[in-house]
C-alpha positions in Angstrom: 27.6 -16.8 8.8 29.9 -14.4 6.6 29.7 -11.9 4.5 29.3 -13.7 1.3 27.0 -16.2 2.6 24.8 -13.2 4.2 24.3 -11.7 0.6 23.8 -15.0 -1.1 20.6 -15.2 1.6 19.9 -11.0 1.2 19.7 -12.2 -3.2 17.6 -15.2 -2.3 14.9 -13.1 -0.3 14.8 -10.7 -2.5 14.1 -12.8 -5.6 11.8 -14.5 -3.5 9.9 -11.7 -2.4 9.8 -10.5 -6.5 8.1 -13.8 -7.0 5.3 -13.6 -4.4 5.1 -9.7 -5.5 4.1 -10.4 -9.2 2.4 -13.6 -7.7 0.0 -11.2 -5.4 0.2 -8.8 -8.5 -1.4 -11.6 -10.7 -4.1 -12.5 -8.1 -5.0 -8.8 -7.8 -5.4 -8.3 -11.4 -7.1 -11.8 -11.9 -10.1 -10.7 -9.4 -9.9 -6.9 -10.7 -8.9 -5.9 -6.7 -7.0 -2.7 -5.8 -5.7 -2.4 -2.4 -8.5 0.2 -1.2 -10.6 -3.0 -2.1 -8.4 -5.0 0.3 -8.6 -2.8 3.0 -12.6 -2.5 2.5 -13.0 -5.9 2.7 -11.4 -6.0 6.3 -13.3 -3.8 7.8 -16.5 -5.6 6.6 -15.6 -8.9 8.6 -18.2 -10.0 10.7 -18.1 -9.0 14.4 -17.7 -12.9 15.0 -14.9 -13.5 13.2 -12.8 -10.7 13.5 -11.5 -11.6 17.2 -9.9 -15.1 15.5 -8.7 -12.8 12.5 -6.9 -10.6 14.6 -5.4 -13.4 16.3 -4.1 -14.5 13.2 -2.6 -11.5 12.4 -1.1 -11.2 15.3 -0.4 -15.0 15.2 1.3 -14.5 11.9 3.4 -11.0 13.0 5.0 -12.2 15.8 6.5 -15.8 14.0 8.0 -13.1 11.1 9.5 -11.1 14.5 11.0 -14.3 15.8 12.4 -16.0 12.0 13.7 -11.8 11.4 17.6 -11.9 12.1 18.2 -10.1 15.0 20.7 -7.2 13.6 23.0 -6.0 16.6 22.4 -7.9 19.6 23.6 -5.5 21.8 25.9 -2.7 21.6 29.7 -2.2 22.5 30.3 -1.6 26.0 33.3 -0.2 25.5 34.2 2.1 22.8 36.1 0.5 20.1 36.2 -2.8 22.3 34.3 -4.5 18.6 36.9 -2.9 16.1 40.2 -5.8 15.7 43.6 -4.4 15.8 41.9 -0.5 17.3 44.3 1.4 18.9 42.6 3.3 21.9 43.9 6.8 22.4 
């Protein structure tokens, strides 16, 4: 993937994440919930079901770990063995 097509994907995210934002931002507003009331409202689940909403959770966290690009892979082993056209001194 290059550079352009890398941004092109960046502005896509981030006018998809605007959209769920103002989405969630609807919802909230529609059911007159902050996000204390959020936060309340997990620690009230019932004993029963908060082993399979945990495992949701955690479900949920590691498949946005795994579809996350990875960044560096791993680094250099040499210095400037990555950099085209370097001349080592």
């Amino acid at each position: 993937m290059n550079f352009a097509e890398q941004e092109q994907k960046i502005a896509e995210l981030k006018s998809q994440l605007e959209a769920l934002n103002k989405q969630f931002d609807k919802t909230m507003k529609a059911n007159n919930l902050t996000m204390e009331d959020l936060k309340n409202a997990e620690n009230e689940i019932p004993a029963e079901y908060r082993d399979a909403w945990n495992k949701l959770k955690s479900t949920i966290e590691a498949g946005a770990k795994t579809n996350a690009p990875l960044g560096h892979s791993a680094p250099a082993s040499k210095a400037g063995s990555g950099r085209r056209n370097a001349i080592r001194l």
